[in-house]
N, C-alpha and C positions, 0 to 999 in steps of 0.2 A: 432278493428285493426286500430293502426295510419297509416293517407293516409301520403307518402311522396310527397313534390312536386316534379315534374317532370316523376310521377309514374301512371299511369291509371292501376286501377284496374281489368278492364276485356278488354279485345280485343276482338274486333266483331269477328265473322269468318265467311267468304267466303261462300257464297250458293254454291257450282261447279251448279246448274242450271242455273245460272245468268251468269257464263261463255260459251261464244261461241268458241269452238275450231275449228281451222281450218287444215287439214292434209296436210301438204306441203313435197315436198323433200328437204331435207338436204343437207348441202351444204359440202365442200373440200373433201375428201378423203375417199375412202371407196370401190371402185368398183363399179362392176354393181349394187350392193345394194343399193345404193346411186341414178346411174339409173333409176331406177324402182322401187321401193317401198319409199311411203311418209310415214317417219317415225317421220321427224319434223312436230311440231306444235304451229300453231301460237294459242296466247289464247286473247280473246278480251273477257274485261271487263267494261263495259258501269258503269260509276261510280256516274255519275248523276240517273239513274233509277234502282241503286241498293238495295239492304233493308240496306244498311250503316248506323250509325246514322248521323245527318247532319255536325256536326263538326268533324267529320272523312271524310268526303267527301268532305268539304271547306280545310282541311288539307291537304289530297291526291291532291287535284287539284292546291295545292299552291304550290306545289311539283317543283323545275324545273330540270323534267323527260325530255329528250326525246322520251320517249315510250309513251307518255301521250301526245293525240289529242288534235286538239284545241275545238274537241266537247265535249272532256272528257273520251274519252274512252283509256283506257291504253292497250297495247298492248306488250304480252311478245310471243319470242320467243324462244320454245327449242327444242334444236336438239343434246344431249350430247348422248344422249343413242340411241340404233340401234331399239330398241320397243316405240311402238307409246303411249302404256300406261302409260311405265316410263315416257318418255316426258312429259304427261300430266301432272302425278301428280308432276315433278319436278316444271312445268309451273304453276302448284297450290301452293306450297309450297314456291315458289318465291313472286307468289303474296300474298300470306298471311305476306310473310314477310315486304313486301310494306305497309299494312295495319297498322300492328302488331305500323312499324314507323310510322307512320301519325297516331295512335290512341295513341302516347303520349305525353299529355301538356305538354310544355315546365314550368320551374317555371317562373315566372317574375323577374328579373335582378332590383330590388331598388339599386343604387348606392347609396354609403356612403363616409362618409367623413375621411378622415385620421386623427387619432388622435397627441394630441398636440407634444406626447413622439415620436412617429412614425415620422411627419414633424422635429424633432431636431433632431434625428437618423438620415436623411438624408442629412440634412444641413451640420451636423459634417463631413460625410463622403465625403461629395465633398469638406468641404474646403481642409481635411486630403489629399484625391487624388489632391488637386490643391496644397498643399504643396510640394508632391510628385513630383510631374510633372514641378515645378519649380527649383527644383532641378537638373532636369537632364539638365540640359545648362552647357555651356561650362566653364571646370575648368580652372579657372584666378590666378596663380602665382603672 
């Protein structure tokens, strides 16, 4: 199988043990449900003491998240759904998505040079537009 650049083969995935959830209440609108029952949940993923490999985790941390501590630990919040297990697994599914980006190399960017036909292609067309543009002054009887 050819590797493409820019393409990482496999994506780590997520332990959910390694995630800490935390059960909060939800915020705007809802009623007393909202009140009383913590349906939101905060998910705290410690990225340095995770089983990540290490350049997925120099990647995630290079990241400029603001959900991402300066100890390292990422912190997602959800609260879309009124079950605290949905939340979870969306607050899972978020972060997998985080990973999934930080587990792909970027290719390296070699700049090159313009060719010779390419450089006269562009010369021609600016004199051609300065021809152009010389023309539009004022017509002299």
């Amino acid at each position: 199988m050819p590797s493409y650049p820019g393409k990482s083969k496999v994506t780590p995935a997520i332990d959910p043990s390694e995630v800490e959830f935390i059960a909060i209440r939800a915020q705007g609108p809802g009623g007393q449900n909202v009140n009383k029952v913590s349906c939101a949940v905060h998910a705290r993923f410690d990225v340095r003491a995770s089983s990540l490999p290490e350049d997925v985790k120099e990647r995630l941390l290079e990241m400029r998240d603001t959900r991402i501590t300066r100890e390292g630990v990422l912190v997602l919040k959800a609260q879309q759904s009124r079950s605290l297990e949905q939340n979870k697994e969306d607050a899972l599914q978020r972060l997998q998505a985080l990973v999934d980006a930080a587990a792909v190399v970027q290719a390296v960017r070699r700049p090159t040079k313009p060719t010779r036909s390419s450089q006269r292609r562009r010369l021609d067309e600016k004199t051609r537009s300065g021809q152009i543009k010389a023309l539009r002054g004022r017509v002299s009887e």
